[in-house]
C-alpha positions as CSV (number, residue, x, y, z in Angstrom):
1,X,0.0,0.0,0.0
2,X,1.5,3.3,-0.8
3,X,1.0,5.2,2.8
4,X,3.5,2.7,4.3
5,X,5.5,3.7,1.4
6,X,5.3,7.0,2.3
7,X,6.5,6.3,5.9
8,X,9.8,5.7,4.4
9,X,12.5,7.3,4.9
10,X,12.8,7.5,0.7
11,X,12.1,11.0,-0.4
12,X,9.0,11.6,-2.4
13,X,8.0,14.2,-4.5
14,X,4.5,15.6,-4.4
15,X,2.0,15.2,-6.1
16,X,3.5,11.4,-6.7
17,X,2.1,11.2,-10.2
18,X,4.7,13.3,-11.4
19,X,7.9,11.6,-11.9
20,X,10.9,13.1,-11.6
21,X,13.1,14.3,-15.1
22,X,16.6,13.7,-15.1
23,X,18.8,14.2,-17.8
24,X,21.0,10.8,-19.0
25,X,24.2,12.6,-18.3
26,X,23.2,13.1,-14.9
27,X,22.1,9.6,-14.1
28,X,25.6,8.5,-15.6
29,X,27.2,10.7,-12.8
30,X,24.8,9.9,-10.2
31,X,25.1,6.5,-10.4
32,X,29.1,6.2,-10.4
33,X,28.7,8.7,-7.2
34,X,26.9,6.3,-5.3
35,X,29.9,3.8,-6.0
36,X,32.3,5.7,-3.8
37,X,33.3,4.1,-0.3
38,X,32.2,7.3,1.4
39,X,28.5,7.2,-0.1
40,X,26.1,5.7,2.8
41,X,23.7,2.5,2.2
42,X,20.2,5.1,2.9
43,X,21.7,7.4,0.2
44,X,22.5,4.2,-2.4
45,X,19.2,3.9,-1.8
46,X,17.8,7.2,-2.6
47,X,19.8,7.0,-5.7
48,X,18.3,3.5,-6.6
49,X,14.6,4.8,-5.5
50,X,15.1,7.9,-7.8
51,X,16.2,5.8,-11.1
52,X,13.4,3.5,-10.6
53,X,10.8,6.5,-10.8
54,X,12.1,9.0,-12.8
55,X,12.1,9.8,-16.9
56,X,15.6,9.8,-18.1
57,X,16.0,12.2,-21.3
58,X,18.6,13.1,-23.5
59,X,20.0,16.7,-21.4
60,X,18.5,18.5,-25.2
61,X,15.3,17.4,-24.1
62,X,15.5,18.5,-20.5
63,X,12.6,21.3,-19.8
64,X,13.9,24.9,-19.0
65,X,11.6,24.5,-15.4
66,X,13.3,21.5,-14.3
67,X,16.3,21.0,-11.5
68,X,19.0,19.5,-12.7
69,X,22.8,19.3,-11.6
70,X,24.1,22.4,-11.4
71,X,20.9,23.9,-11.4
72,X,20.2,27.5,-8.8
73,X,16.6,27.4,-7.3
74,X,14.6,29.0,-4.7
75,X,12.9,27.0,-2.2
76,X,10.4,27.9,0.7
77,X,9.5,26.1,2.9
78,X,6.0,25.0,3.2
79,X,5.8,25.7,7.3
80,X,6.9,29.9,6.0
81,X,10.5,29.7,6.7
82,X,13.0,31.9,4.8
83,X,13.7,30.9,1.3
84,X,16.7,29.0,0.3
85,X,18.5,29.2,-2.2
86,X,20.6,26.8,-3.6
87,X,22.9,25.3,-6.3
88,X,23.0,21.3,-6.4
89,X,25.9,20.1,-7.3
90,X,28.1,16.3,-6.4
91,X,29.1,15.8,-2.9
92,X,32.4,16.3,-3.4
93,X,31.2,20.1,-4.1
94,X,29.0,20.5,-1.6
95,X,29.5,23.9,0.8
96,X,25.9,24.4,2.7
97,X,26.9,27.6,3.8
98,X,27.9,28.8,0.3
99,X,24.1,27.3,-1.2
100,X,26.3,24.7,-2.8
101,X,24.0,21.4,-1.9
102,X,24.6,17.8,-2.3
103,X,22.9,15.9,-4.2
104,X,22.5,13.6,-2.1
105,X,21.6,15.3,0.9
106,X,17.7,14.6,2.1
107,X,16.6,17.9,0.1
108,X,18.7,17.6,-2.6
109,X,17.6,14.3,-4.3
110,X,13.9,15.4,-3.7
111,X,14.9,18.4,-5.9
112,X,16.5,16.6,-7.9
113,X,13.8,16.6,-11.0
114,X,11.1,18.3,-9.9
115,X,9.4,21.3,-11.5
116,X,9.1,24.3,-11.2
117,X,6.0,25.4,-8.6
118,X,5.9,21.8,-7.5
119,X,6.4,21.1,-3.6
120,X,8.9,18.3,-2.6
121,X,9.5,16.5,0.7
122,X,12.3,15.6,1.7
123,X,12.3,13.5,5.3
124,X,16.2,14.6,7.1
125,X,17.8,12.5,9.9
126,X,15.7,14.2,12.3
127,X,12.4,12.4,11.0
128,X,10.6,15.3,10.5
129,X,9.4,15.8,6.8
130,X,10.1,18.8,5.2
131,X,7.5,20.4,2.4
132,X,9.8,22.7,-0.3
133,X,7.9,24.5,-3.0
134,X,10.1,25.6,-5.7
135,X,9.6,29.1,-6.6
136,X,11.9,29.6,-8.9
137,X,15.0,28.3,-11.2
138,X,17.1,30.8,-11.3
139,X,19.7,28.9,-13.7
140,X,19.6,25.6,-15.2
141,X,22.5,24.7,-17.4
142,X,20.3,22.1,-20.0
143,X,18.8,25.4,-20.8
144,X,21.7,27.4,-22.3
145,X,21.1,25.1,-25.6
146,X,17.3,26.8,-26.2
147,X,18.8,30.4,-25.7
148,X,21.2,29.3,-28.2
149,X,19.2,28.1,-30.5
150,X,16.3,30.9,-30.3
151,X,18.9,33.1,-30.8
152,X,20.0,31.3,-33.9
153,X,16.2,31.3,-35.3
154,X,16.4,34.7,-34.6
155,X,18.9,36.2,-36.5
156,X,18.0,33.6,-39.4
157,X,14.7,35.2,-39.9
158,X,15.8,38.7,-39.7
């Protein structure tokens, strides 16, 4: 049954019907991440949950309002705490206190994926789900190609 599913500690996104986009290149990384000693089981895991749900595109096909690596986006949190903003990056990158956050971190594989506007949980060590709705993506690198190329269309049909 899925509510004892959602007990887990496996991050969800909400509303579950929409799965999570991930670009191939992404996966590729993600998954030779998880192969490093220092990588915990719960965060294999998490990894392992995330491949099993998500659509995996090529990155040209990769939605301008979706997070990706390297993407910048502003959370809230649901409960009206300060917004966050973050970039989400590898582990071996990560600087919380610079808005650089891991990937694998609780908050960052629920972001990882999600939309624009959507709300994600993400359930830290302390137990406590936490709601994040993202209000904005301030840079996502997939979407350098469609500037490109609109700029490209538009100087062809001048």
């Amino acid at each position: 049954m899925s509510t004892a599913r959602a007990a887990s500690p496996i991050t969800m996104k909400s509303p579950p019907e929409v799965p999570p986009i991930l670009s191939e290149h992404d996966m590729d990384r993600l998954r030779a991440c998880v192969l490093s000693p220092m990588v915990s089981v719960q965060q294999r895991a998490l990894v392992e949950a995330l491949e099993s749900i998500a659509v995996i595109v090529d990155p040209m096909e990769i939605p301008p309002d979706v997070v990706t690596m390297n993407t910048t986006v502003e959370c809230t949190a649901v409960d009206g705490a300060d917004p966050h903003r973050w970039t989400l990056v590898y582990p071996d990158e990560a600087d919380y206190l610079q808005g650089r956050l891991s990937v694998l971190s609780p908050a960052g594989i629920a972001l990882l994926g999600a939309r624009h506007g959507q709300t994600v949980v993400c359930c830290p060590p302390s137990g406590l789900p936490t709601h994040y709705v993202i209000t904005g993506i301030l840079w996502q690198p997939e979407s350098r190609h469609m500037t490109e190329c609109s700029r490209r269309n538009n100087t062809s049909e001048d």
